[in-house]
C-alpha positions in Angstrom: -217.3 -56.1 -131.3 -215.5 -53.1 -130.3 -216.6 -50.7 -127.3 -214.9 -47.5 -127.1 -215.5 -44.8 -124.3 -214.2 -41.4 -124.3 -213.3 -39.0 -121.7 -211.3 -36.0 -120.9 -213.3 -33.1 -122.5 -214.7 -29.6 -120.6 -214.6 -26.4 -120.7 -211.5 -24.6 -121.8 -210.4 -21.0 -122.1 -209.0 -20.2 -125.7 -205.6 -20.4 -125.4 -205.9 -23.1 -123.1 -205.1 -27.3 -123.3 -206.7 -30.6 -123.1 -206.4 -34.5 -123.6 -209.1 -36.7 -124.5 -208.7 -40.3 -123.9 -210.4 -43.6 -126.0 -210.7 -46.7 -123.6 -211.1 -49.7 -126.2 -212.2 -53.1 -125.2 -213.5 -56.3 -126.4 -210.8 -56.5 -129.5 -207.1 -56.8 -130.1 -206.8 -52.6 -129.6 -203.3 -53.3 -131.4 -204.6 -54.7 -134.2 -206.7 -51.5 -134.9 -206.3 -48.4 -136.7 -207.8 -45.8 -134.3 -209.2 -42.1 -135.2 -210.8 -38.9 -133.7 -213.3 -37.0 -135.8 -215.5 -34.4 -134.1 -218.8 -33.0 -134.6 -219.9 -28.9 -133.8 -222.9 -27.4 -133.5 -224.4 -27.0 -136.9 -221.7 -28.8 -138.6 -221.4 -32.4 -140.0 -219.1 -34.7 -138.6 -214.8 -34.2 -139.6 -211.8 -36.2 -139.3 -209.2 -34.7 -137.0 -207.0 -37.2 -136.2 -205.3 -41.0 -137.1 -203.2 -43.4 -135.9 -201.6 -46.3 -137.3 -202.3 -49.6 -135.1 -198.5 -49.6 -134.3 -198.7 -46.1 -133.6 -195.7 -44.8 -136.1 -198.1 -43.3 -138.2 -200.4 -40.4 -137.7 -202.9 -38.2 -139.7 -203.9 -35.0 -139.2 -206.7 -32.6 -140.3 -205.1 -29.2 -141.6 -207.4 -27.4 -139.2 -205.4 -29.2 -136.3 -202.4 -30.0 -137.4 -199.0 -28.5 -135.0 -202.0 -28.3 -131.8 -203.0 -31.0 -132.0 -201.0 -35.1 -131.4 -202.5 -38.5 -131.6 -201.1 -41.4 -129.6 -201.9 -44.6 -128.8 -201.2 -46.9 -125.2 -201.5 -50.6 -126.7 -200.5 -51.8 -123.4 -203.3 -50.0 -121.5 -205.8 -49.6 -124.6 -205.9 -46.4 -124.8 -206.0 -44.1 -128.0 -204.9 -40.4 -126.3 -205.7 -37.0 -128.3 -203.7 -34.0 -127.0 -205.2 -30.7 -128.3 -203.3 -27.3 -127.7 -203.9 -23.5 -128.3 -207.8 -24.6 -128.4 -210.1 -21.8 -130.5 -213.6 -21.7 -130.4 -213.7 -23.2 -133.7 -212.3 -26.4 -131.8 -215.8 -26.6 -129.7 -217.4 -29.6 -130.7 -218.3 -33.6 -129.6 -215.3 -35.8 -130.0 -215.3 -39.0 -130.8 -213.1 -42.3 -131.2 -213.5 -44.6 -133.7 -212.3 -48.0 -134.8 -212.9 -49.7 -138.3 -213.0 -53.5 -138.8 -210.4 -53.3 -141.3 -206.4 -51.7 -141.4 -206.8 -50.9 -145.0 -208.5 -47.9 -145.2 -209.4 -44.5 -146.1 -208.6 -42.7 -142.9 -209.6 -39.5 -143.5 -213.5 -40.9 -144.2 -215.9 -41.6 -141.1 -217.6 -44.2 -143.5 -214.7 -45.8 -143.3 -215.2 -46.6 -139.2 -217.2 -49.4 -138.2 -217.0 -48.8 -134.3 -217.5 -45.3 -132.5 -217.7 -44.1 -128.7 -220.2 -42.1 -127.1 -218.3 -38.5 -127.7 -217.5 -36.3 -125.1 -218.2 -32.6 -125.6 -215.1 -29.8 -125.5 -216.0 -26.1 -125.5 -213.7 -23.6 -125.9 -214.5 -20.1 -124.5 -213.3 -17.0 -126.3 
């Protein structure tokens, strides 16, 4: 079992900055590839970010990619997600996730076994 607890979202001016954070306990967090996808109002759920469990690779959506960087703290497990020039579009729930294996489809929230809670970003225009 995996549990994973967000935090760091709010309310944000566009223009403006934040950084979510995933807490992971009850597994290795190194031996897990991590990931952010995010859910808006109306919307289904998207893939936004990756990270490889060593942390030298990273994925990004095109929506997010250049404002937005994935990193990982496998001493302190904790998967980090810094977002910049945030948009409305960006408003959403965010969520960590972990899958049970390292070989997989990243990009796919099927793919994820384990997810957090969310926390909730809105971004003001």
């Amino acid at each position: 079992q995996v549990q994973l607890v967000e935090s760091g979202g709010g309310l944000v001016q566009a223009g403006g900055s934040l950084r979510l954070s995933c807490t992971a306990s009850g597994r290795a967090f190194s031996a897990l590839v991590m990931g952010w996808f995010r859910q808006g109002p109306g919307k289904e759920r998207e893939f936004v970010a990756a990270i490889s469990m060593g942390g030298r690779s990273t994925y990004y959506a095109d929506s997010v990619k250049g404002r937005c960087t994935i990193s990982r703290d496998n001493a302190k497990n904790i998967l980090y997600l810094q977002m910049n020039s945030l948009n409305p579009d960006d408003t959403a729930a965010y969520y960590c996730a972990a899958p049970l294996t390292s070989t997989l489809d990243v990009y796919s929230d099927s793919e994820y076994d384990y997810w957090g809670q969310g926390t909730q970003v809105t971004v003001s225009s």
